[in-house]
Structure formats: C-alpha cells, structure tokens
N, C-alpha and C positions, 0 to 999 in steps of 0.2 A: 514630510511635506504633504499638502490634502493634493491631492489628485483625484479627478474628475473618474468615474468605473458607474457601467451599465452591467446589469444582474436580469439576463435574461431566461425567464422557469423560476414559478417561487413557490414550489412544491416544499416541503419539510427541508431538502436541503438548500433548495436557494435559494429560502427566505432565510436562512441560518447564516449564508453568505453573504447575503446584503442587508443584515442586520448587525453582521461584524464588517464591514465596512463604513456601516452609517457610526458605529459605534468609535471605528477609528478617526471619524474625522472627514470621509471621502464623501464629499458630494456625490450621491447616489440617485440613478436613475435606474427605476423596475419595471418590468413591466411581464405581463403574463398572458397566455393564449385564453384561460377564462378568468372573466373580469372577479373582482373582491377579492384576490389573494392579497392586495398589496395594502389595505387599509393599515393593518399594525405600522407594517414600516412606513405607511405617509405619514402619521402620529409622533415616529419618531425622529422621522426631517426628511425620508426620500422620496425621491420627485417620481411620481406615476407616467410613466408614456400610454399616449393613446396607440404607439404602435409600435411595432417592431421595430421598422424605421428610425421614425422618430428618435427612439431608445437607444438604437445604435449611433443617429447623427451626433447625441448629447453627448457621448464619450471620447477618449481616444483608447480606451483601453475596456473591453466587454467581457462578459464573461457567461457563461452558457452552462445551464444547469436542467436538464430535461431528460425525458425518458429513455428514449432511441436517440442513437444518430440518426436514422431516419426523419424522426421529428424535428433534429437539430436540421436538415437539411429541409424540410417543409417549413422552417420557418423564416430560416436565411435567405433562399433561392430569391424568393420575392424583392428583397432589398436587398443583393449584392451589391447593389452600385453605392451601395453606404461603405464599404466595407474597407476600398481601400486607403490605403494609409494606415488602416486601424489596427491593434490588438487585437485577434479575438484568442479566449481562451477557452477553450472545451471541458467541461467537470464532468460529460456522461461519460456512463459506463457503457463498454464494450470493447468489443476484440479488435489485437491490434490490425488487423486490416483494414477497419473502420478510421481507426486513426490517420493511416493513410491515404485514404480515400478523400477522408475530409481534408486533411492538409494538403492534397494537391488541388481539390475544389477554393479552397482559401488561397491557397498561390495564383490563381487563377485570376481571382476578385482581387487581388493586392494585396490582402490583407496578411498579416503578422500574425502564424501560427503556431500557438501551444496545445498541445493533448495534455491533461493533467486528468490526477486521481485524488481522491480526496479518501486519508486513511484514517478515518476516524467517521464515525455519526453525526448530526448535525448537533449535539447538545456538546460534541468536542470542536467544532470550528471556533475559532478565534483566539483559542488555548495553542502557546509555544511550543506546547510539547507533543503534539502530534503532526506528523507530517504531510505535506502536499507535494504530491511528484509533477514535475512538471518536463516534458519532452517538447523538441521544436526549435521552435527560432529562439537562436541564444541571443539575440539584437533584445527581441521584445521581450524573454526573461530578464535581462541587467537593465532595461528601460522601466519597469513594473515590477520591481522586484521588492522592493517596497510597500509597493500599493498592497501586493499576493501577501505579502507579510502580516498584516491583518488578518489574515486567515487562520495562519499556522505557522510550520517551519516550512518554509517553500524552498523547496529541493530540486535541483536542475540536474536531469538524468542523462541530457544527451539529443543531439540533432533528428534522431530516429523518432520522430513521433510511435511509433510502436512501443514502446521502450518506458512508458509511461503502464501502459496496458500489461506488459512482461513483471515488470516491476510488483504492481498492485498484484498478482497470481501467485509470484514467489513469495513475497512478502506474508500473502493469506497462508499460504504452504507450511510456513513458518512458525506464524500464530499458532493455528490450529496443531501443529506439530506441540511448541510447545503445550498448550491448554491443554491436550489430550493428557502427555505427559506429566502437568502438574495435579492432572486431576486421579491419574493413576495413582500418583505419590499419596494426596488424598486418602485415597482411602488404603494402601499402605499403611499409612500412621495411625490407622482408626479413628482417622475427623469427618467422617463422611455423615455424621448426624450425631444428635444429641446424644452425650454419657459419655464422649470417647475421651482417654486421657491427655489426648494434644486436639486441641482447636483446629482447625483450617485456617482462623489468622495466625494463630500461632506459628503452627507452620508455615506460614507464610512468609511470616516473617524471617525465617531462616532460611526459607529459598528465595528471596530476595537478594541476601548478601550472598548467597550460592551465586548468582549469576555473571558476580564479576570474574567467578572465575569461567565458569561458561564462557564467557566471550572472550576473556587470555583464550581458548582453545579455539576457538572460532579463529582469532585474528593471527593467532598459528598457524594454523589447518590451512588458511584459505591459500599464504602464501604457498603451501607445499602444494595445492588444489594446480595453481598457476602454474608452478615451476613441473610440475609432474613428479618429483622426491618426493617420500615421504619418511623422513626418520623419525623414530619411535621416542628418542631419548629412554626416560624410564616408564612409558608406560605403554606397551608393545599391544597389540592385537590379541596377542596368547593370551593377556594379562586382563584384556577387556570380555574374552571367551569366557574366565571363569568368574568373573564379579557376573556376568548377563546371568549365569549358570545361578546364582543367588539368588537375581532378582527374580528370575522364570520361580524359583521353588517359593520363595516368600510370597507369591501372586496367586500361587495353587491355593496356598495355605491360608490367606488371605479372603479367597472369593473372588478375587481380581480377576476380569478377564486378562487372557496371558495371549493375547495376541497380538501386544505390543514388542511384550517382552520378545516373544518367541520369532519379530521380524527382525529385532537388534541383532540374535543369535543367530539366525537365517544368515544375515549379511555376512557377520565376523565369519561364518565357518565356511563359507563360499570364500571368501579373501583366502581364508587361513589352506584351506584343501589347495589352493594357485599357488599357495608355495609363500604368502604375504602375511604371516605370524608375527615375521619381527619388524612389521611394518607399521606408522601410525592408524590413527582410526580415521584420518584423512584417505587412505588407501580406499575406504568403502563408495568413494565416488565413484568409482568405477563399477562396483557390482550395484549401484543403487541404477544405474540406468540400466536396460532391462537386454539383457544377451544378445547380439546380433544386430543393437539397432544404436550405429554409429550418434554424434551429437550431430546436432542441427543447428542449423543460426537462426536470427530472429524470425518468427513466424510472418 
C-alpha cells in the first residue's frame, strides 16, 4: 500500500532514500536545509517543502538523514509541535548515546521513535539484499514496516534505541574481519595481480561456497557462546593450533603479512596454555576480550 513518508537531508544518502521511496510508489515529500538538492527527485514526482515543518505536517511517517545528531536536533527543535502522533525515524550516524538522547527528546514531542542504520551505500538502498537496522518503538516498526521496506531488508533489533548503533560496529567488526581475511587468502593463492595461476574471481568463487560452511560454525559456536559449553566434537583447539601453525609458515613464504595469522595463534595458545585444548574455537571468546576487563552491557 503507498503510504505518505517525509525525507528530511538529501545529501548522497537521503536523496538515495527518497528516491527509493518515490520509486516504490510513496508519495514523497523532501525537503533540505540548502535549497536545489531536491530538483531530481521533483522530476521524478516528490513534493519539495518550503520547510521543515511543512515537511514534517505532510507525513505521518519521516525519516531523517543528516550529518550530526546535533543537526538532526537543530532542525527539529524548531517544529516539535509537528511531531506528535508522528514517526520519526533517524538514519544519522552516531554513538549510541545519541540515540538515546534523541529518543527521549522524541518521547517528549509525542513522537514514535526509531534509531536505524543504513548497511550499505546509497547506490545499495532499495536493493533487498542489504539491510536496515532499526531500534525503538516496535508500535511504529510493524505500523511502517512496509513503507522502510522500500529501502532494504528492514531489520527490527530491539526497544533499545542504542542497539541500532551496537549493531552497525559489530557488524563493520565483521566485515572488515572478514575482508581483511579474504584478502590475505588473495594473495595466498597468488591472485593479487596479473600472471598469477588462480584469479581473485576465481577464487572467489570457491570462497563463496566456503562460507556456508563458515556460518554451520558460526550458528554452532554461537549457541555454545550462550550456553558457556564448548564441546569440540572433532575438531578441538589442539587441532586448530597446528593447521594456524601452517598458515603462519605459508604467509612467511608467501610475503604475506603474518599478523593475522600470528593473532589466530596468539589466541588458540593462550586458550590452549588455560587448560582449553580440547575445547571448541568457540572457547576463544573468552580470551578475545582483553584480561581483567569483565563484559559490559549496552553502552
């Protein structure tokens, strides 16, 4: 169904936003702190406000895409009194104290509040297959949940407006983890530039199909993470010591930096030294947080 959504910032991404909403059908209203961002999207059917206001009275459902929270609060403060009843939903970045900050400013004006992240570039919005984290009111997620769907896969994380913020950090943690990882492999194989006998798509294509089992370990691992067990089955810590022992020597040999390798190794032999040899590689949560400094809850 079109539902009516206001796209407030139309910077690179929140003209990316409210160009996959006009795109899905939603009567769209823009509007920006400096005037001419919005010409493309009036072209292709959204309605320009002359104000913040304005912008916001045309919706029931907004969405906010700008630099700082700071900004996001220099531009709302002005027109609270538009706010209640409304959606608004937050796409800036920043730390989750922010997100709380704002979400008790938003409960304040009435309004129905989401923190969201948007995991992808804007040249990835409106594609299914990237996701949009969304923390807050779970009234206004299952009320808009549709509308956000035009975006991406809109992913509802939890009452914590923080947790939108936690989310997008672990998540980069992840990325970057693997990348670093696949790029080590890289050049491993000798694809790292022209002449080498395996491609980098080529290989690619084999650590593609690698990853389903990656995530069989992943969706292992996590339950034992939970429960605090960790049984090994067959493939123990001791057993993970000397395959690392392989890859550290192939990395030498290679030219590879080996400070990948040699943090894998780091971890297993600190498990392994605690008496946790015949334990899974789930076990290494414990040494990956750093000696003496208990966990923490949300920031």
């Amino acid at each position: 169904m079109s539902t009516d959504v206001t796209v407030l910032g139309l910077g690179p991404m929140g003209s990316a936003l409210a160009g996959a909403f006009v795109a899905a059908g939603h009567r769209t209203t823009v509007w920006n702190r400096t005037p001419g961002k919005a010409e493309a999207l009036v072209r292709r059917g959204a309605v320009e406000a002359e104000s913040a206001g304005e912008a916001l009275g045309a919706s029931p459902l907004t969405v906010v895409s700008l630099s700082t929270y700071e900004a996001v609060r220099d531009v709302l403060r002005p027109v609270a009194g538009e706010l209640a009843g409304r959606a608004l939903v937050n796409l800036t970045s920043g730390p989750p104290v922010c997100a709380r900050e704002m979400d008790a400013w938003a409960g304040q004006a009435g309004a129905h509040y989401l923190d969201g992240v948007v995991m992808t570039t804007p040249s990835g919005i409106g594609s299914r297959d990237f996701l949009q984290l969304y923390a807050g009111s779970a009234t206004a997620f299952e009320r808009h949940r549709e509308t956000l769907a035009a975006l991406g896969d809109a992913t509802y994380v939890g009452t914590d407006t923080a947790l939108s913020s936690v989310y997008d950090t672990t998540l980069l943690c992840q990325m970057w983890s693997t990348l670093t990882g696949w790029l080590h492999s890289v050049v491993l194989i000798g694809a790292e530039g022209p002449g080498g006998n395996v491609t980098a798509a080529e290989y690619t294509e084999v650590a593609n199909r690698w990853m389903d089992t990656v995530r069989f370990f992943m969706s292992t691992y996590a339950a034992q993470v939970d429960s605090g067990e960790y049984p090994s089955g067959d493939f123990p810590l001791d057993l993970h010591r000397s395959t690392m022992e392989i890859l550290t020597h192939a990395s030498e040999l290679r030219g590879a930096d080996t400070g990948m390798p040699k943090l894998f190794r780091a971890l297993t032999e600190r498990a392994i030294a605690a008496g946790h040899g015949n334990d899974s590689y789930a076990r290494l949560v414990e040494f990956v947080r750093r000696e003496g400094r208990p966990g923490a809850t949300l920031p």
